[in-house]
Backbone as ProteinMPNN parsed JSONL, in Angstrom:
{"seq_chain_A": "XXXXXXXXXXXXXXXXXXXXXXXXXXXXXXXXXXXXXXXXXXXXXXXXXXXXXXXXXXXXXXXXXXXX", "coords_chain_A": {"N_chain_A": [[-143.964, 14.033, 126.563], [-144.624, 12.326, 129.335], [-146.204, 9.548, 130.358], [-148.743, 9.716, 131.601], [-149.662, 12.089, 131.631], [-150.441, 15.375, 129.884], [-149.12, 17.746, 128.772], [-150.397, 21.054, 128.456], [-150.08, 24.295, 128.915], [-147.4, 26.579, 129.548], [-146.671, 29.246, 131.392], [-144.581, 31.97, 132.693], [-143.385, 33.023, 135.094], [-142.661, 35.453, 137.827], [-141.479, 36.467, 140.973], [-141.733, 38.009, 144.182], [-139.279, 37.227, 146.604], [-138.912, 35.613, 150.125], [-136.591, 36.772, 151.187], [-136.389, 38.771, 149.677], [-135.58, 38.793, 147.107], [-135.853, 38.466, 143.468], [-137.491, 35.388, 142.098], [-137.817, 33.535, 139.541], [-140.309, 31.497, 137.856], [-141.596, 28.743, 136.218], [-144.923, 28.311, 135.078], [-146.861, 25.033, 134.882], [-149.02, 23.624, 132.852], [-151.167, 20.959, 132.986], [-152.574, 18.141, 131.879], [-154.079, 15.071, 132.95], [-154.376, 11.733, 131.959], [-157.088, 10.367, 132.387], [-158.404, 13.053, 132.447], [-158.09, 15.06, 134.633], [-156.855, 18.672, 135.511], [-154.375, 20.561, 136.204], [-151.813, 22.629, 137.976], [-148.092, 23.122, 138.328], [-145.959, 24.67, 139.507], [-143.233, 24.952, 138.306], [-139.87, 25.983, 139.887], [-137.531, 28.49, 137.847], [-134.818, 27.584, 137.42], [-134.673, 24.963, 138.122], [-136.03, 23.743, 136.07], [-136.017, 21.781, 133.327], [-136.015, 18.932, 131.367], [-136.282, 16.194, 132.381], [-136.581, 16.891, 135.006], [-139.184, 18.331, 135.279], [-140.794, 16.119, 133.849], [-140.814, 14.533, 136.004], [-141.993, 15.737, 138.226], [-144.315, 15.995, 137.27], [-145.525, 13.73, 136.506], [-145.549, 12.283, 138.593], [-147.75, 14.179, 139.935], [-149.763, 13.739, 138.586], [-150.102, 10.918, 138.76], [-150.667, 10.754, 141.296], [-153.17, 12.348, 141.43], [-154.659, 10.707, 139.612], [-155.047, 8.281, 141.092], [-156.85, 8.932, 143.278], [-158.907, 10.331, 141.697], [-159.816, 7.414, 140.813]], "CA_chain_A": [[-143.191, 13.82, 127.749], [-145.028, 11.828, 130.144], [-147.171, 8.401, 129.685], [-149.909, 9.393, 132.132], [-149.963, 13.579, 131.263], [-150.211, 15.992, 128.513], [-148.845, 19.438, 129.167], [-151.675, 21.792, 127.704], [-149.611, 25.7, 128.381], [-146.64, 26.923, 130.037], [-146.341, 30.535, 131.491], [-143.661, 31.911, 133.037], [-143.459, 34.33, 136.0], [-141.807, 36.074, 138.883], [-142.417, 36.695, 142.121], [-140.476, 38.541, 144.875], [-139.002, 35.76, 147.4], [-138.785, 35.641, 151.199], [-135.44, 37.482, 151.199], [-136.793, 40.406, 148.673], [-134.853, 38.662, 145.619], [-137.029, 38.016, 142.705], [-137.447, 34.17, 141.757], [-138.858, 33.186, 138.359], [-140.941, 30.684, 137.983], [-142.605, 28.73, 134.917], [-146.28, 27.497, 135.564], [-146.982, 24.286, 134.093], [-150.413, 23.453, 133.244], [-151.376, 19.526, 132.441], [-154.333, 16.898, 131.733], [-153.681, 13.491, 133.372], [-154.746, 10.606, 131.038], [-158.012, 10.402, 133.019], [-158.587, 14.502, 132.269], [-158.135, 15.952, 135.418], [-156.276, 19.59, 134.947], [-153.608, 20.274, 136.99], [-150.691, 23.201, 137.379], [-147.084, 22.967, 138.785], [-144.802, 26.098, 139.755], [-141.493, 24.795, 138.943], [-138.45, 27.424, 139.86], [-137.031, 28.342, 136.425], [-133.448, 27.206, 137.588], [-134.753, 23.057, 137.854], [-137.303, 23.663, 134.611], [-135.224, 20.916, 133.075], [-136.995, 17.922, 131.277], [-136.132, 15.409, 133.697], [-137.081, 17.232, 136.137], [-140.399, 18.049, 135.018], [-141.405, 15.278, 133.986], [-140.455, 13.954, 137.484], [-143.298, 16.558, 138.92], [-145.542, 16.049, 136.527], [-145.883, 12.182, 136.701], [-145.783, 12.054, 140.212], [-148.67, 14.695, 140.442], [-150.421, 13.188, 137.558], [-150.265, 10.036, 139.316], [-151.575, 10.728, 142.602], [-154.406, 12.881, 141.209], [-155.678, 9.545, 139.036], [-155.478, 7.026, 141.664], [-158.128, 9.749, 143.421], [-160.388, 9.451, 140.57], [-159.951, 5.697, 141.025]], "C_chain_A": [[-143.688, 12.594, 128.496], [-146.363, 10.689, 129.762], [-148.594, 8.829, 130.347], [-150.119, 11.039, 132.415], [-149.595, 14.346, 129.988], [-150.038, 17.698, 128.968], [-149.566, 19.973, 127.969], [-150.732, 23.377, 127.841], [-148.202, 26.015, 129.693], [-146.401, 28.565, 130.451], [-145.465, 30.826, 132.773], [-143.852, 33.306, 134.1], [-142.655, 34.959, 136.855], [-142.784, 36.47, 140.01], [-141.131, 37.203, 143.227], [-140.414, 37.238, 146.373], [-139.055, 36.427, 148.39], [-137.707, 36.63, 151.774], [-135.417, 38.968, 150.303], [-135.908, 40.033, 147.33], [-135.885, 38.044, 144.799], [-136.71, 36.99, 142.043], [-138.246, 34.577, 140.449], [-139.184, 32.252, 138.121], [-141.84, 29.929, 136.398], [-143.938, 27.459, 135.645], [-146.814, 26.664, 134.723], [-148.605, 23.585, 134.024], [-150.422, 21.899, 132.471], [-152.598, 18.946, 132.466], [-153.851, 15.264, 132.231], [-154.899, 12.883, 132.307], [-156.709, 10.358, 131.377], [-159.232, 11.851, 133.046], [-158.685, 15.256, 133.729], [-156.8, 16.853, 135.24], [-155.467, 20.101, 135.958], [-151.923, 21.675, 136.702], [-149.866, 22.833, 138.657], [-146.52, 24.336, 138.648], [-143.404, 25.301, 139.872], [-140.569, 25.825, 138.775], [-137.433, 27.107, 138.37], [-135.295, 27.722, 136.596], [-133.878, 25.242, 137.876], [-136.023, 23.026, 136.719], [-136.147, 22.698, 133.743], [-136.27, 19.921, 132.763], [-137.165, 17.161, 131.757], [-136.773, 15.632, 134.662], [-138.728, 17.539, 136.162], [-141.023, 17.474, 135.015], [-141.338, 14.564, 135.114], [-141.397, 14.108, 137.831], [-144.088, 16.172, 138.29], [-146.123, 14.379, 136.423], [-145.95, 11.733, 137.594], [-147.268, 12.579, 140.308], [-149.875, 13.97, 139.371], [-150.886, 11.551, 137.989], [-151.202, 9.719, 140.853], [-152.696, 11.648, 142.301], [-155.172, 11.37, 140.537], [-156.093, 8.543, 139.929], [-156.61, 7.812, 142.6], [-159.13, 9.642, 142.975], [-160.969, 8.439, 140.83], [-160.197, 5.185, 140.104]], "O_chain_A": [[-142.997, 11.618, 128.204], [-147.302, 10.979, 129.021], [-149.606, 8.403, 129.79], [-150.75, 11.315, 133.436], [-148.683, 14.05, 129.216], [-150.853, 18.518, 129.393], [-149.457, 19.562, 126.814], [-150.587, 23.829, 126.705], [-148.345, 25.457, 130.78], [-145.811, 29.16, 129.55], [-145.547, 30.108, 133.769], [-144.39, 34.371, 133.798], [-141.531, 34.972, 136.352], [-143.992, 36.683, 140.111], [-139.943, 36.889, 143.144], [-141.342, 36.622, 146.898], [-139.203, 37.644, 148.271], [-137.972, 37.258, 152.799], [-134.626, 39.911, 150.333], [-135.574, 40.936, 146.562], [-136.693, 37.235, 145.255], [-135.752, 37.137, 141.284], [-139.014, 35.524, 140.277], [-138.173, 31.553, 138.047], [-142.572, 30.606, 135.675], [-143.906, 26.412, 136.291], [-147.324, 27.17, 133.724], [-149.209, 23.134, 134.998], [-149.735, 21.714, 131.466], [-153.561, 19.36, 133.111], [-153.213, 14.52, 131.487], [-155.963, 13.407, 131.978], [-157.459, 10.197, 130.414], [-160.396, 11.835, 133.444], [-159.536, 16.144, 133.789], [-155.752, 16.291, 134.919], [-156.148, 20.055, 136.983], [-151.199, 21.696, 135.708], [-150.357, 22.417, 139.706], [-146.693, 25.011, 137.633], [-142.707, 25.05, 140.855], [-140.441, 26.476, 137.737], [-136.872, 26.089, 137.963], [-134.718, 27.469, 135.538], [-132.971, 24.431, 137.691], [-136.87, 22.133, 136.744], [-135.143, 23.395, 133.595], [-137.267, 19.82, 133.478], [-138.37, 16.943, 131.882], [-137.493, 14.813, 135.233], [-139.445, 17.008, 137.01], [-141.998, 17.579, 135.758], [-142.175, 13.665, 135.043], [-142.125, 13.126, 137.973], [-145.015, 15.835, 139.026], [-147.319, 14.154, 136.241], [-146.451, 10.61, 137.647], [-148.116, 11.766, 140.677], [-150.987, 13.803, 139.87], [-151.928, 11.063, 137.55], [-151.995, 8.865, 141.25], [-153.38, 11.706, 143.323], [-156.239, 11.009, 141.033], [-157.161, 7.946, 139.802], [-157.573, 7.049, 142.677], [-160.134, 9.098, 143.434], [-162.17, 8.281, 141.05], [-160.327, 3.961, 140.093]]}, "name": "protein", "num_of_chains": 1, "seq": "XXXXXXXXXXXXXXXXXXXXXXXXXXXXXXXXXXXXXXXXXXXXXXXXXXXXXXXXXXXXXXXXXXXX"}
């Protein structure tokens, strides 16, 4: 997917929402290029590759320039 992360496991969950309806959720776990380890909760209704990789190169990004 992503030039500056490597998705390492994906698990998938639920959780009861604000309103008492139960969301599901997949938890994305990654390694930025640099190895820092890193998860994302995206809502299983935008789990979409686009979209992922969106999150995941953003967060992957602002964790490395941290490092420095």
């Amino acid at each position: 997917m992503g030039a500056n992360y490597r998705v390492v496991k994906i698990v998938e969950f639920s959780k009861i929402g604000a309103t008492g309806d139960i969301e599901r959720y997949n938890r994305i776990t990654a390694v930025t290029t640099k190895g820092t380890s890193f998860t994302s909760d995206v809502p299983e209704s935008k789990t979409t590759r686009d979209e992922v990789d969106r999150i995941l190169a953003a967060k992957a990004k602002e964790l490395d320039s941290i490092m420095g």
